[in-house]
C-alpha positions as CSV (number, residue, x, y, z in Angstrom):
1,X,-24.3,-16.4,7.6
2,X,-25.4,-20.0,7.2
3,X,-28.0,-19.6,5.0
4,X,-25.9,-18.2,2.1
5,X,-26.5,-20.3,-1.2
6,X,-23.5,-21.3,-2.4
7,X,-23.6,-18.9,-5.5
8,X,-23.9,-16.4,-3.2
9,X,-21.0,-17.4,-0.8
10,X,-18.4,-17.8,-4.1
11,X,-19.2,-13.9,-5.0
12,X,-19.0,-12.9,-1.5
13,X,-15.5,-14.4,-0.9
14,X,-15.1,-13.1,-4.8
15,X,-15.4,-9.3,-3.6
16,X,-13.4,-10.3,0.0
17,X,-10.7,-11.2,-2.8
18,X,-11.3,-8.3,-4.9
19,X,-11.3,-6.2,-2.3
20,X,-8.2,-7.4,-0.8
21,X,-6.1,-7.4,-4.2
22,X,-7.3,-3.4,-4.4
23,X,-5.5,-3.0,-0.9
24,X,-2.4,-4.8,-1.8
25,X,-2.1,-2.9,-5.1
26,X,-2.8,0.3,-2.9
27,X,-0.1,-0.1,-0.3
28,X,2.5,-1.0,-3.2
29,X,1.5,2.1,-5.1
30,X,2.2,3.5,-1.6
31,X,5.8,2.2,-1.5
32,X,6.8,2.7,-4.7
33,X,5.7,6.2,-4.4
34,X,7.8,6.9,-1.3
35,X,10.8,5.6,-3.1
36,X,10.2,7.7,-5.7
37,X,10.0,10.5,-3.4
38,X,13.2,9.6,-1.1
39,X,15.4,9.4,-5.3
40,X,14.2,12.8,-6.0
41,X,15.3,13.9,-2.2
42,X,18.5,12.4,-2.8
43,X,19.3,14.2,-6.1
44,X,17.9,17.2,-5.3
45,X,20.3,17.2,-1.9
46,X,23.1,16.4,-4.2
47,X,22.2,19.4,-6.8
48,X,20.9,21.9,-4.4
49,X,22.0,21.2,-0.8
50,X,19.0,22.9,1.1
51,X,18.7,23.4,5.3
52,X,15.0,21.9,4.5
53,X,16.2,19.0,2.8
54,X,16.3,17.8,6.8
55,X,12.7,18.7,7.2
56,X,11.5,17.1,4.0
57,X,13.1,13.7,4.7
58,X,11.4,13.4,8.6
59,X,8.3,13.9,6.7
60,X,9.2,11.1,4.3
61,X,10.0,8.9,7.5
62,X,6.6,9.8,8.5
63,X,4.8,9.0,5.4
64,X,6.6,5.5,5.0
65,X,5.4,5.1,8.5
66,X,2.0,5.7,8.0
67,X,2.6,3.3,5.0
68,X,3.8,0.8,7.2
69,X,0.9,1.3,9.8
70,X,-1.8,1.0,7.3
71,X,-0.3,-1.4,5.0
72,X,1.4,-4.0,7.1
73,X,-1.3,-6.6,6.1
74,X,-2.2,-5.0,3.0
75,X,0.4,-7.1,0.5
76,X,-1.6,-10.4,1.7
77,X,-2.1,-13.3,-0.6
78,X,-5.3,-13.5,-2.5
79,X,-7.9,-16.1,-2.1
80,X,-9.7,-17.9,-5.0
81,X,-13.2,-19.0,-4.7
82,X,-13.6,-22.7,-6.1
83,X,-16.6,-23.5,-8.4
């Protein structure tokens, strides 16, 4: 909108930042949880080798795919308003 004061336009880009910075935070959560998830795989193959263990890591590959789907701009840098 053109007619946005400038007060106004600072806290709009301020939640477009905000909101961004909650998406990036998000997606690495993401990550780090399907890591987390592939190491506990690994060991528990390594402890208990199970015929599911196949099952349960295509469905990893699926979830870090959906990951990568949703996420791929989600680690974007953040923009600061100027006063």
């Amino acid at each position: 909108m053109s007619s946005l004061t400038l007060p106004e336009h600072d806290n709009a880009l301020f939640r477009n930042n905000e909101n961004t910075a909650i998406v990036a935070w998000v997606c690495r959560a993401l990550a780090a949880r399907a890591d987390a998830y592939g190491y506990a795989l690994e060991r528990l193959v390594i402890v208990t080798p199970s015929p599911t263990a196949v099952e349960v890591e295509r469905a990893l590959a699926m979830l870090r795919s959906r990951i990568g789907v949703y996420c791929q701009n989600g680690a974007r840098a953040v923009l600061v308003a100027k006063d």
